[in-house]
C-alpha positions as CSV (number, residue, x, y, z in Angstrom):
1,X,-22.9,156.2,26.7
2,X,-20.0,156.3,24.7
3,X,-21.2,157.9,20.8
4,X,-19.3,156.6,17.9
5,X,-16.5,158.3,16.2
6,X,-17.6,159.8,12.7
7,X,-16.7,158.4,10.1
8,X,-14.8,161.3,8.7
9,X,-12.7,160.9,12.2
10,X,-11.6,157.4,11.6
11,X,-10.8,158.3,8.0
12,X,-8.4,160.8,9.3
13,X,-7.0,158.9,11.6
14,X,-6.7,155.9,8.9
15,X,-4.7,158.6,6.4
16,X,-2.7,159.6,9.7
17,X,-1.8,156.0,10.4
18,X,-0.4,155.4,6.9
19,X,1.8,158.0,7.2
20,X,3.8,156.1,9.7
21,X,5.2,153.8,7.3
22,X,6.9,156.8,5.2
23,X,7.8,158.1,8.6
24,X,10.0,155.3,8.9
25,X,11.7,155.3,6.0
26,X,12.2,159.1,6.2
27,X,13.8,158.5,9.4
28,X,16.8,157.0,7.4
29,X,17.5,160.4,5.2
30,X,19.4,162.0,7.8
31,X,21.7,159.5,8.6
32,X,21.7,159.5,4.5
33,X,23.0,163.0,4.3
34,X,26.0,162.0,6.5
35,X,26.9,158.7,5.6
36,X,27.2,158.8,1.6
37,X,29.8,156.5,0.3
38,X,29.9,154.4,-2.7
39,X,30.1,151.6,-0.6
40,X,29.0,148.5,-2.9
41,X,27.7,150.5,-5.3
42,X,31.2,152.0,-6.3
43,X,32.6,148.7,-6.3
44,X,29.9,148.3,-9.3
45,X,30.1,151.2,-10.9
46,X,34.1,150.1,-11.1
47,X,32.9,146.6,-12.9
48,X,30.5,149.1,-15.1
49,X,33.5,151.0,-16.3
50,X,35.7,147.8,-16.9
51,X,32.4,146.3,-18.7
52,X,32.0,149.2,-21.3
53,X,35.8,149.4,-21.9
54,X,36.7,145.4,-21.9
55,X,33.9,143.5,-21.6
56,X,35.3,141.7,-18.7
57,X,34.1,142.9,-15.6
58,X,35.2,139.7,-13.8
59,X,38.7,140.9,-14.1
60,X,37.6,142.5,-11.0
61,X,38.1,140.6,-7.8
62,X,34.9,141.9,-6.4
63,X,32.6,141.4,-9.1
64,X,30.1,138.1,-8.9
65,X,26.9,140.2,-10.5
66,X,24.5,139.1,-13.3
67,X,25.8,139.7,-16.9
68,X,22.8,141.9,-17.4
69,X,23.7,144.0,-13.9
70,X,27.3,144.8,-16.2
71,X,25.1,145.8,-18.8
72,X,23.0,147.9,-16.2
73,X,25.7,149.1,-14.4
74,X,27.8,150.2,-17.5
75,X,24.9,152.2,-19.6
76,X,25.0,154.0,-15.7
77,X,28.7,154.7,-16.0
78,X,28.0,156.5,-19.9
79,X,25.4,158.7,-18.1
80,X,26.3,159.7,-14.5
81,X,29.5,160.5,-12.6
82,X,29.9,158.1,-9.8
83,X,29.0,160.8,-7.2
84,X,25.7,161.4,-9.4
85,X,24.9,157.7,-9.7
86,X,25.6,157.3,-5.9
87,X,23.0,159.9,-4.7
88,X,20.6,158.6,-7.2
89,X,21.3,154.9,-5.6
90,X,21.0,156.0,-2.1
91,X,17.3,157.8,-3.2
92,X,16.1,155.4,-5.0
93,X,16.3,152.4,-1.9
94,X,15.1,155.0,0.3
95,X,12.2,155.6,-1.9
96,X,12.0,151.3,-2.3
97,X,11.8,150.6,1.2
98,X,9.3,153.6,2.0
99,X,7.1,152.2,-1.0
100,X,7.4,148.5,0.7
101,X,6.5,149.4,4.0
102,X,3.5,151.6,2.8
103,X,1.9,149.2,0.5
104,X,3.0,145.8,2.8
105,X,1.3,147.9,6.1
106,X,-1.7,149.6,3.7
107,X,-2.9,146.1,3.5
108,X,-2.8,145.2,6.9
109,X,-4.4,147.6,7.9
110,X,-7.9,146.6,9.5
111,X,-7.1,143.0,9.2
112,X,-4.7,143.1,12.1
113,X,-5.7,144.5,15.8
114,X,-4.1,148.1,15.9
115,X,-1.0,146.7,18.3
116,X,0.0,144.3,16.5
117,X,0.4,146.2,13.0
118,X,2.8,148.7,15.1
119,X,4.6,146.5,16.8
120,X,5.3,144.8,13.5
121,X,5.6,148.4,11.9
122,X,8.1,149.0,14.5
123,X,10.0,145.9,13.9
124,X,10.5,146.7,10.3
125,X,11.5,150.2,11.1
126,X,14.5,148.8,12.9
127,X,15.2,145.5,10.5
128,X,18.7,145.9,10.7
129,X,19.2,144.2,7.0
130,X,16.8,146.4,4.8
131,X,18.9,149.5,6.3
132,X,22.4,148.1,6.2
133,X,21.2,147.0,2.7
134,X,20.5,150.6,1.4
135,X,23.9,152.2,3.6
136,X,25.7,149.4,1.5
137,X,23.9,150.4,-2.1
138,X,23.1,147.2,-2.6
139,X,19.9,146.4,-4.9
140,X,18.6,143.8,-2.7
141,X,15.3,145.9,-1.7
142,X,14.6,147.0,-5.4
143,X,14.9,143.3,-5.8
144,X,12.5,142.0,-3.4
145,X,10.3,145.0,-4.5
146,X,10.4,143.7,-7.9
147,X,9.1,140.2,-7.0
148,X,6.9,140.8,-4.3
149,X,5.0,142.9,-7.2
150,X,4.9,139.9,-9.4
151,X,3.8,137.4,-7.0
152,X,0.9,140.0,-6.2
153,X,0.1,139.5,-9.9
154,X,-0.4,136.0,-10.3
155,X,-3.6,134.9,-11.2
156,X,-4.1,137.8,-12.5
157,X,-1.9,139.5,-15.0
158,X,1.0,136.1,-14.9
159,X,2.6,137.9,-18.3
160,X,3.3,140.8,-16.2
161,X,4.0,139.1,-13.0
162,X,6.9,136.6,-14.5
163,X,8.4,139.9,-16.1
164,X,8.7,141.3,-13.0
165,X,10.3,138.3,-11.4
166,X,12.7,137.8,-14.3
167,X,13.5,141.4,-14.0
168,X,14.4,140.7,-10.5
169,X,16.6,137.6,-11.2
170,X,18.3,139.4,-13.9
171,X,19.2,141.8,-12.1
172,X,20.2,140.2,-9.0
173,X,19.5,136.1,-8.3
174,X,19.0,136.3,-4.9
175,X,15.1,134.8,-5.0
176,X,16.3,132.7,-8.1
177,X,14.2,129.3,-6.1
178,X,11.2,131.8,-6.7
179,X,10.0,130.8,-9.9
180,X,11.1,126.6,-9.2
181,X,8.5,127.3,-6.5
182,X,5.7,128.6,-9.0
183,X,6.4,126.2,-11.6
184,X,5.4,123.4,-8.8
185,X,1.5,125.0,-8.4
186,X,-0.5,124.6,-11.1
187,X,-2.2,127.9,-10.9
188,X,1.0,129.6,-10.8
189,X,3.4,127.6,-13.1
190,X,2.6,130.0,-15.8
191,X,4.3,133.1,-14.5
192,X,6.7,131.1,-13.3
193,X,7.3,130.0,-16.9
194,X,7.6,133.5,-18.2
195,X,9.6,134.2,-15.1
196,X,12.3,132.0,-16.2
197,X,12.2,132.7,-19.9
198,X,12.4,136.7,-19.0
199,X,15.4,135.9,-17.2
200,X,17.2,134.1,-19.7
201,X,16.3,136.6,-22.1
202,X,18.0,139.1,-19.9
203,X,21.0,136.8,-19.0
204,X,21.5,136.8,-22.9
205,X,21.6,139.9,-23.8
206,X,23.6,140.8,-20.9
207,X,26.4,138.3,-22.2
208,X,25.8,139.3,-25.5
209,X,26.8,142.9,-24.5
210,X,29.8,141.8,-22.8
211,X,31.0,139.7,-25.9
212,X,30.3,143.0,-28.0
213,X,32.5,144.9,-26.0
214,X,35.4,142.4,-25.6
215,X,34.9,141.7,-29.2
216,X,35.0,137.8,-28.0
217,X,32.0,135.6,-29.3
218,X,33.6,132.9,-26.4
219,X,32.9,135.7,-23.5
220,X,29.0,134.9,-24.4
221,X,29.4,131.7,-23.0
222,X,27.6,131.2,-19.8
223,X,28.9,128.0,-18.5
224,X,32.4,130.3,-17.9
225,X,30.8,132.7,-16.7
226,X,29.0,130.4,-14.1
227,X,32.3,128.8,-13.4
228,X,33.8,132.4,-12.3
229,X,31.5,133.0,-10.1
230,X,32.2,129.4,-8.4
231,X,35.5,130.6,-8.4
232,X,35.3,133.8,-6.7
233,X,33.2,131.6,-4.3
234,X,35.9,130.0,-3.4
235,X,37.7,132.6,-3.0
236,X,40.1,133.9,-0.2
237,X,37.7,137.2,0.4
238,X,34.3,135.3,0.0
239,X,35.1,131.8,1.0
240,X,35.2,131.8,5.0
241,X,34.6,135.6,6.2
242,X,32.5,135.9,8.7
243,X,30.3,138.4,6.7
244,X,29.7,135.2,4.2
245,X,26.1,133.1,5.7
246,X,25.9,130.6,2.8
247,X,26.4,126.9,4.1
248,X,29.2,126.6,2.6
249,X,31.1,128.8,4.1
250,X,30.1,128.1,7.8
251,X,31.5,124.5,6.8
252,X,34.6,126.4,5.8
253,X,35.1,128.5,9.0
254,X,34.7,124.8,10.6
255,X,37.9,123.5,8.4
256,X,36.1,121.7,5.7
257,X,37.1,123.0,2.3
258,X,35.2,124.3,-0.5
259,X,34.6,121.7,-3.6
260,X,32.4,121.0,-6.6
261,X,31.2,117.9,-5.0
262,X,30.4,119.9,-1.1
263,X,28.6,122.7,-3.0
264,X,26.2,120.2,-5.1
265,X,25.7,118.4,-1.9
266,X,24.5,121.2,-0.2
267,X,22.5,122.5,-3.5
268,X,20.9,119.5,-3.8
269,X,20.2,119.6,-0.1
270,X,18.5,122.6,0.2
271,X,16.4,121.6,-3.1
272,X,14.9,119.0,-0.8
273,X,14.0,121.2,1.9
274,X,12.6,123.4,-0.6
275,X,10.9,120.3,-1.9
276,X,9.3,118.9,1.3
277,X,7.9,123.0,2.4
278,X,6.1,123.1,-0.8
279,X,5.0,119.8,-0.2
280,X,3.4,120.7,2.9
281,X,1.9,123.4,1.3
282,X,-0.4,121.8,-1.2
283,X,-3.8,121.9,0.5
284,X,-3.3,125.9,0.9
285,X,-5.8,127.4,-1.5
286,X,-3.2,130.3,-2.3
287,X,0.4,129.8,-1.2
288,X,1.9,132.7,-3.3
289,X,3.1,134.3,-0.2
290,X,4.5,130.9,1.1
291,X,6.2,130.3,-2.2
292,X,7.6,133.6,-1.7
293,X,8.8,133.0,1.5
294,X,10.3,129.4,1.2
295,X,12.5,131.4,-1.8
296,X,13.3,134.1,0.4
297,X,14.6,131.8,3.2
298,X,16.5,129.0,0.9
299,X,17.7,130.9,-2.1
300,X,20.5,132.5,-0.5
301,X,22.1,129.2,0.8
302,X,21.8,127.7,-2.2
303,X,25.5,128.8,-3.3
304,X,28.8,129.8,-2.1
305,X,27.7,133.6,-1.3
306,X,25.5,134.2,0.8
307,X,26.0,137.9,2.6
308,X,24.5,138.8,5.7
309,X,22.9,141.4,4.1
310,X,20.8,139.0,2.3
311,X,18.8,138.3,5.7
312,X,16.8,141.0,4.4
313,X,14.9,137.9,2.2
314,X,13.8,136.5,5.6
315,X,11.3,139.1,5.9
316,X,8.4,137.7,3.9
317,X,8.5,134.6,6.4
318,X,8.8,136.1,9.4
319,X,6.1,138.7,8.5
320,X,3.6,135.9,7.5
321,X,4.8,133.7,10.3
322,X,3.6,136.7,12.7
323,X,0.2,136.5,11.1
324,X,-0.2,133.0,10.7
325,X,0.9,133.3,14.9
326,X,-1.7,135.9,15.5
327,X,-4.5,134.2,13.5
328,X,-4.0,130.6,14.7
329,X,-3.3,131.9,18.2
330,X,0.0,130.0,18.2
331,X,1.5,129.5,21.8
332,X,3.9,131.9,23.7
333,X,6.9,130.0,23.1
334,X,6.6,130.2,19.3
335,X,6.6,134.5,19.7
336,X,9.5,134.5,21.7
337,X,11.3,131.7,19.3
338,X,10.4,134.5,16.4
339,X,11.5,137.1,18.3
340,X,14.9,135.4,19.3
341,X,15.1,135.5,15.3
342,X,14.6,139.1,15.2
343,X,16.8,139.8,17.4
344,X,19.3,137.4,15.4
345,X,18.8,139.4,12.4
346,X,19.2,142.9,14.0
347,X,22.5,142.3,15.4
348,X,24.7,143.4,12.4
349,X,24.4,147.1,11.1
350,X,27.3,147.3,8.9
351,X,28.6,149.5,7.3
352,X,27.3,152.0,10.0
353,X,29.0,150.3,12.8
354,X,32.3,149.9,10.9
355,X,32.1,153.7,9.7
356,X,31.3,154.2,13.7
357,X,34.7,151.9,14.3
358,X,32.8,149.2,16.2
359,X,35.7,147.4,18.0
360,X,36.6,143.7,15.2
361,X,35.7,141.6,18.1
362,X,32.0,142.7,18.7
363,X,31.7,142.4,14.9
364,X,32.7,139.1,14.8
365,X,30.9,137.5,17.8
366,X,27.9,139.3,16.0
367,X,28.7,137.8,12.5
368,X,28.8,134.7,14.1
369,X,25.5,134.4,16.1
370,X,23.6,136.2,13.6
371,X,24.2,133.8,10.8
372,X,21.8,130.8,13.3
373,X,18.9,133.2,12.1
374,X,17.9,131.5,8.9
375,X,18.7,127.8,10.5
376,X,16.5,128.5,13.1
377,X,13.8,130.3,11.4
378,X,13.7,127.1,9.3
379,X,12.9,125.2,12.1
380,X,10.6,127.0,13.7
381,X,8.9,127.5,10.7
382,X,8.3,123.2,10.5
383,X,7.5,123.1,14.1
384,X,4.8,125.5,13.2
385,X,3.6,123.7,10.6
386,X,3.5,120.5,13.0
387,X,1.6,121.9,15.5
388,X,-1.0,123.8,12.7
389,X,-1.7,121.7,10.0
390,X,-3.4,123.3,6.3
391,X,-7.1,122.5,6.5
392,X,-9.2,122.8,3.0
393,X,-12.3,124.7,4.2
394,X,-15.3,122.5,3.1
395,X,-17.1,123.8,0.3
């Protein structure tokens, strides 16, 4: 007969399993050491510089950031070099996306059978858009960081957790349907509240710094500001690359051209959808993670930019849709539907294929079949919710 492992053994083994997570992450700091250019970040720091010195880092063709991102990104420029700053980028996503994986995985552990948390460890290891993400110094994962810590909050500390949200959309609006979602539960509408506010706040002074430095009360305006950033949408570099997942653009690489009137339509659209998951939602005792996920799947085609990179937001749904899978014992055809999603998502590993000089062709096909992922996540996402309907346990 078979004796029990002590329970000093499993606690060893439990501090030895956490350590995979960080494993993970460290695996990236190699390729790190190599592959060190600006990337996106320089384009930034370029908008910083213009930012401090004009107050118009629009002027730059690349620039379609926050107002308080130039604020960010030119109080960075007054304190580092670019090659400083660049280090301290690359560091600080590696240290993001270790700290995600360790406390996402820390919480599974025990509540998920030991194969499934490393299968879905593994899967994360490889999530092509969290790494291409930190190789292009984007602050995507700081970003989701920032909100999955204030949803964690709610119900809790919502002052704190709207702060952390706001932060997030201040500094990048990529969840910016987050806190729409919170306002439409009433035991989260409060942080969404102060999620919004915090934002605004931050949107404020961020144009109030760039009309400083132009010494232009008009560059505070936010309406123009919005209306460059439609512009550059439509733009000849953002408006129908293949790089560019938004909506709007895949009607554009189809020959229908960008307008005000198409890019409401589709807004207004994908509002609905929104609309009708949270509907479906309403009998869930505590749909903070569902909110999450329905912002993380819709925000980025809600507007004209919508960078591949950005798949990085489907992770919360496809995570939970994994659980949900396990827990409801959810057919075989469902897994492999979810997995032909991963395997959507893990197609493109720009920049490191381009810095590898990946023939244009294979980029392109891959562009092109990898943008399907958050369509068809979408559906099978309502098919699941079809064939396993919310159930309020009795009381």
């Amino acid at each position: 007969m078979l004796k029990p492992a002590p329970v000093a053994v499993i606690g060893q083994v439990r501090n030895l399993q956490l350590l995979a997570p960080l494993a993970a992450a460290l695996a990236l700091v190699p390729v790190a050491v190599v592959v060190h250019y600006p990337m996106d970040f320089g384009l930034a720091y370029q908008a910083g510089q213009e930012a401090w010195s004009s107050g118009h880092p629009e002027r730059l063709l690349t620039w379609t950031a926050t107002p308080f991102l130039a604020l960010v990104m030119a109080a960075i420029t007054r304190v580092a070099s670019l090659d400083v700053a660049t280090a301290i980028m690359l560091a600080v996503n590696l240290v993001v996306w270790g700290g995600l994986l360790l406390s996402v995985w820390s919480r599974l552990l025990g509540r998920v059978p030991s194969a499934w948390w490393w299968a879905a460890l593994v899967a994360a290891a490889v999530f092509a858009p969290a790494i291409s993400t930190i190789f292009w110094m984007q602050p995507n994962l700081i970003v989701l960081a920032l909100a999955l810590g204030g949803v964690a909050l709610i119900g809790r500390r919502d002052r704190t957790a709207g702060l952390l949200i706001g932060l997030a959309l201040g500094l990048k609006p990529i969840l910016i349907l987050l806190p729409f979602a919170l306002l439409l539960r009433r035991e989260s509408r409060r942080a969404g509240t102060w999620a919004i506010a915090v934002a605004a706040v931050l949107s404020v002074i961020g144009l109030g710094f760039l009309a400083w430095r132009a010494g232009d009360l008009s560059v505070a305006n936010p309406f123009a500001y919005v209306a460059q950033f439609q512009a550059k949408g439509r733009g000849p570099i953002v408006a129908c690359v293949p790089e560019n997942y938004s909506p709007i653009a895949l009607l554009c690489r189809f020959g229908v051209p960008s307008s005000t009137a198409l890019t409401v339509a589709i807004a207004a659209a994908v509002l609905v959808v929104g609309w009708l998951l949270v509907r479906r939602l309403r009998d869930v005792p505590d749909p903070r993670w569902e909110l999450l996920a329905t912002a993380g799947l819709l925000s980025p085609m809600l507007g004209p930019i919508g960078w591949a990179i950005y798949q990085v937001l489907l992770a919360p749904l496809m995570l939970l849709l994994a659980y949900q899978f396990w827990t409801g014992r959810a057919p075989m055809f469902l897994w492999l539907n979810l997995g032909a999603v991963f395997l959507l998502t893990i197609l493109i590993w720009d920049p490191l294929e381009s810095l590898a000089q990946t023939p244009v062709p294979v980029l392109v096909v891959s562009y092109t079949l990898s943008q399907f992922a958050q369509y068809f996540l979408l559906l099978l996402w309502v098919q699941w919710m079809r064939m396993h309907p919310v159930r309020v346990a009795p009381a």
